[in-house]
C-alpha positions as YAML, in Angstrom:
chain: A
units: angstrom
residues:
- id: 1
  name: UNK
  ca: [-12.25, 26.06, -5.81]
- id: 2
  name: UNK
  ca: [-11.31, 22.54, -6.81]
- id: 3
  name: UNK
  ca: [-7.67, 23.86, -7.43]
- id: 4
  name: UNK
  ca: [-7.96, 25.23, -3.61]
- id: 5
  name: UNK
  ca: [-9.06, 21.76, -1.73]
- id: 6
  name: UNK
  ca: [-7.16, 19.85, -3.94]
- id: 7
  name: UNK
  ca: [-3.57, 22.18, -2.17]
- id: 8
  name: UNK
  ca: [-5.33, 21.45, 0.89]
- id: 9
  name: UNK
  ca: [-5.31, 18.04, 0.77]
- id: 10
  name: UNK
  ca: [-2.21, 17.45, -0.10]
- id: 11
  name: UNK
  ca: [-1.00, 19.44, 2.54]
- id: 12
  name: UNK
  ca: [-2.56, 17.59, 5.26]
- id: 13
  name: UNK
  ca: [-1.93, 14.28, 3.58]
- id: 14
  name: UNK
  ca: [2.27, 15.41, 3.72]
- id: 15
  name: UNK
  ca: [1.49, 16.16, 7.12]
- id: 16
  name: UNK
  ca: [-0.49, 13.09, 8.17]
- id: 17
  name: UNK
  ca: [2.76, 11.13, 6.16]
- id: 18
  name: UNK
  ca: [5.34, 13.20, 8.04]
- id: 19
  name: UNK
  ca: [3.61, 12.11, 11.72]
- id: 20
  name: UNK
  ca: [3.54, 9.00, 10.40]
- id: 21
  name: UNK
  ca: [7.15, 8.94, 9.27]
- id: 22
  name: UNK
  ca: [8.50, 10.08, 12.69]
- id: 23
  name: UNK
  ca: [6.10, 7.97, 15.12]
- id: 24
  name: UNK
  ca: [6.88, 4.25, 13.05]
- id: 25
  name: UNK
  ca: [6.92, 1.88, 15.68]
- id: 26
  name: UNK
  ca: [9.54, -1.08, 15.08]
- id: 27
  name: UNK
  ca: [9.41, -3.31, 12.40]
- id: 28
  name: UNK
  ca: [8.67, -7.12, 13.34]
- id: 29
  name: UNK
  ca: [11.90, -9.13, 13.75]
- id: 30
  name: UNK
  ca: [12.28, -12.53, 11.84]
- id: 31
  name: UNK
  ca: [15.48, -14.78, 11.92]
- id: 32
  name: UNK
  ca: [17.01, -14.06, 8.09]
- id: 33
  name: UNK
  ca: [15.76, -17.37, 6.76]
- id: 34
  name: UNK
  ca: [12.27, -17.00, 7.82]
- id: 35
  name: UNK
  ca: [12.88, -13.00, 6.32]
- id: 36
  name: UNK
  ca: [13.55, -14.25, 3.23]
- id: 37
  name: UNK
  ca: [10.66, -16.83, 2.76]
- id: 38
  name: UNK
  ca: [8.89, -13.78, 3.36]
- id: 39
  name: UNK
  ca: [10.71, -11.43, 0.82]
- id: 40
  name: UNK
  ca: [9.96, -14.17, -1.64]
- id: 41
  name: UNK
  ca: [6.39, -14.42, -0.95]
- id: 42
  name: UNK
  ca: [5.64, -10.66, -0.65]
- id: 43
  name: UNK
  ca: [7.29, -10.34, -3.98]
- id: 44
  name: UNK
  ca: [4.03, -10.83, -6.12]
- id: 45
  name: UNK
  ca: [2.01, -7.75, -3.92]
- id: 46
  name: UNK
  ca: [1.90, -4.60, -5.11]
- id: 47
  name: UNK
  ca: [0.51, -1.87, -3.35]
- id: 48
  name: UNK
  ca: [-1.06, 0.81, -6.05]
- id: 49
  name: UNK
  ca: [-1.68, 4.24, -4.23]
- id: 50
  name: UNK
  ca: [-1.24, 7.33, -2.97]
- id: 51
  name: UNK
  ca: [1.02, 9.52, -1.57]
- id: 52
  name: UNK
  ca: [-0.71, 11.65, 0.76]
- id: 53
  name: UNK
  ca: [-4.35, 9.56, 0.78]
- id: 54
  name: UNK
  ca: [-4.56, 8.72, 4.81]
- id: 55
  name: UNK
  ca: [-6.05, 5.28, 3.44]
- id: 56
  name: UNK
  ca: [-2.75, 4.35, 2.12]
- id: 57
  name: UNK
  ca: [-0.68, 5.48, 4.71]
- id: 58
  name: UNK
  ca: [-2.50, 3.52, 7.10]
- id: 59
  name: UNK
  ca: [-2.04, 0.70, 4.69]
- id: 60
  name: UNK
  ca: [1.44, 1.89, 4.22]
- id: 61
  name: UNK
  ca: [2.12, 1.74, 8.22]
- id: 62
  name: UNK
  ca: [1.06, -1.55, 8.27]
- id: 63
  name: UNK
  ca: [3.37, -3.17, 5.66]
- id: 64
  name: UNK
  ca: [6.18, -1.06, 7.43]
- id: 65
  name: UNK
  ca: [5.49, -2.83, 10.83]
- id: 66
  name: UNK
  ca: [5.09, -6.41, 9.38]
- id: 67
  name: UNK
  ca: [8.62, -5.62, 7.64]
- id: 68
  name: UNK
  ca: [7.24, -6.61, 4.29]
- id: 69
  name: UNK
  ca: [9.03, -5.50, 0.70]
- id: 70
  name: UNK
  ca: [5.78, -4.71, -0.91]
- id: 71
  name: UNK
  ca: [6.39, -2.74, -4.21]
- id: 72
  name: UNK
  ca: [4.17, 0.52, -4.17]
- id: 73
  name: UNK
  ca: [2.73, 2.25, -7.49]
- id: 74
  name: UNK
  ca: [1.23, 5.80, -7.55]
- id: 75
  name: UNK
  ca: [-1.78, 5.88, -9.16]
- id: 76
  name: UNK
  ca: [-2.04, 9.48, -9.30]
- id: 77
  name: UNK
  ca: [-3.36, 11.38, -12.28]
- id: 78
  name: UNK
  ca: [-1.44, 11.25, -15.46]
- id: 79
  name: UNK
  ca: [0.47, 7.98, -13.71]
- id: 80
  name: UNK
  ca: [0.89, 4.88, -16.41]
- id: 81
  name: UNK
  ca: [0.08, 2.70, -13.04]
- id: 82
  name: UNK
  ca: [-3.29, 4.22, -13.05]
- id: 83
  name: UNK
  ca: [-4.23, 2.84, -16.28]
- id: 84
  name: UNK
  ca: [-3.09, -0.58, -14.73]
- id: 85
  name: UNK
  ca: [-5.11, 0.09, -11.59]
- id: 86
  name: UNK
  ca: [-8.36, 0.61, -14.03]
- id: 87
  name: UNK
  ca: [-7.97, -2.12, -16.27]
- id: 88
  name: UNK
  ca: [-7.18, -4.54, -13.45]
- id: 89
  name: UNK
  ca: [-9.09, -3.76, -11.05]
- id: 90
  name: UNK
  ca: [-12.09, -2.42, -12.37]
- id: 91
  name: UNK
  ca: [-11.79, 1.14, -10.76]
- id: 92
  name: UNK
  ca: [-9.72, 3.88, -9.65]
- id: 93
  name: UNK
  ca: [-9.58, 2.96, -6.08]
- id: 94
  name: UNK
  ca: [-6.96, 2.82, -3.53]
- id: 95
  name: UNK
  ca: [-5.25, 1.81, -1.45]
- id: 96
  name: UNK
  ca: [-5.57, -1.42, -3.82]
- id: 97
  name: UNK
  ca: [-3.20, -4.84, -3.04]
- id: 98
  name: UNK
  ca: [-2.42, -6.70, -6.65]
- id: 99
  name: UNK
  ca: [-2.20, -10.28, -5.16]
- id: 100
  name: UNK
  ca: [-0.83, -12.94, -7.73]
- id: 101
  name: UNK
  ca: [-0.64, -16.59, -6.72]
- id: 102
  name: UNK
  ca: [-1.03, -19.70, -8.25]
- id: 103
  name: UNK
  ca: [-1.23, -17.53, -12.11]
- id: 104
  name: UNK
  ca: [-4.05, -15.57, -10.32]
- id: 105
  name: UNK
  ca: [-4.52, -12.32, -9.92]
- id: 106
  name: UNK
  ca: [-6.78, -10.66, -7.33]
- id: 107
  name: UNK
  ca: [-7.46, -7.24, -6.69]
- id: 108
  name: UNK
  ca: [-8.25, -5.90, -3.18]
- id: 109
  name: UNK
  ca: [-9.80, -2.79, -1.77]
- id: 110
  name: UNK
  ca: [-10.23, -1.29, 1.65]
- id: 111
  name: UNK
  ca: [-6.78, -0.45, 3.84]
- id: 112
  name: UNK
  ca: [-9.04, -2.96, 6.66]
- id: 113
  name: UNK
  ca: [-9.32, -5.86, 4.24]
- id: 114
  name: UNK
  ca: [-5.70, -5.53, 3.09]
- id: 115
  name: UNK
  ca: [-4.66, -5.09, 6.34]
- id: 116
  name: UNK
  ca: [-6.09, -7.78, 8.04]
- id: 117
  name: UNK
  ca: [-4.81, -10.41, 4.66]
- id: 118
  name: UNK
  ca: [-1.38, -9.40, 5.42]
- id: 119
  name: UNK
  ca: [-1.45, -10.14, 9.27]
- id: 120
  name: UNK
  ca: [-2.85, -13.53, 8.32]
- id: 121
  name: UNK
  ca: [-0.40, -14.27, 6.04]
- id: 122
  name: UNK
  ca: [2.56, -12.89, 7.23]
- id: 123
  name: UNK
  ca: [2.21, -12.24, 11.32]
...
């Protein structure tokens, strides 16, 4: 039974991430200065999630659309990112945003909260 919802999962979540793949809106345009202030900054986020979880691709869609080069780590079973995820964070959780700033690291949960941090900080 588990082995049963567990194939039907994934196939919606490939299908939700195939929709998603084909109806991307556009990706916000920066001049390549201000592009590259933002590389730099969005280069201590990293996304931990999964593939197919419609959570993530929300989550996912988002960082698309604000053009951000957030690195993204499955934390799928048997993944060494998933030990990370746990350790860090406290749980196995995602999506999940690893922000580091100032020698701080914060872990956030919710595709709303992490969302709504990256349009503040990068919209």
């Amino acid at each position: 039974m588990k082995i049963l919802i567990n194939l039907i999962r994934n196939l919606l979540g490939a299908i939700i991430a195939t929709i998603d793949l084909v109806t991307r809106g556009s990706k916000v345009k920066r001049t390549p200065e201000k592009q590259q202030a933002v590389n730099m900054a969005a280069k201590d986020l990293t996304l931990y999630q999964f593939f197919a979880c419609p959570f993530c691709i929300k989550t996912r869609r988002a960082i698309y659309k604000l053009n951000l080069p957030i690195e993204t780590r499955s934390a799928s079973e048997g993944s060494p990112h998933r030990k990370a995820l746990l350790e860090g964070g406290g749980r196995v959780k995602v999506p999940c945003l690893r922000i580091e700033q100032d020698g701080k690291v914060e872990w956030m949960y919710e595709s709303s909260d992490i969302i709504r941090y990256l349009e503040k900080r990068f919209a």
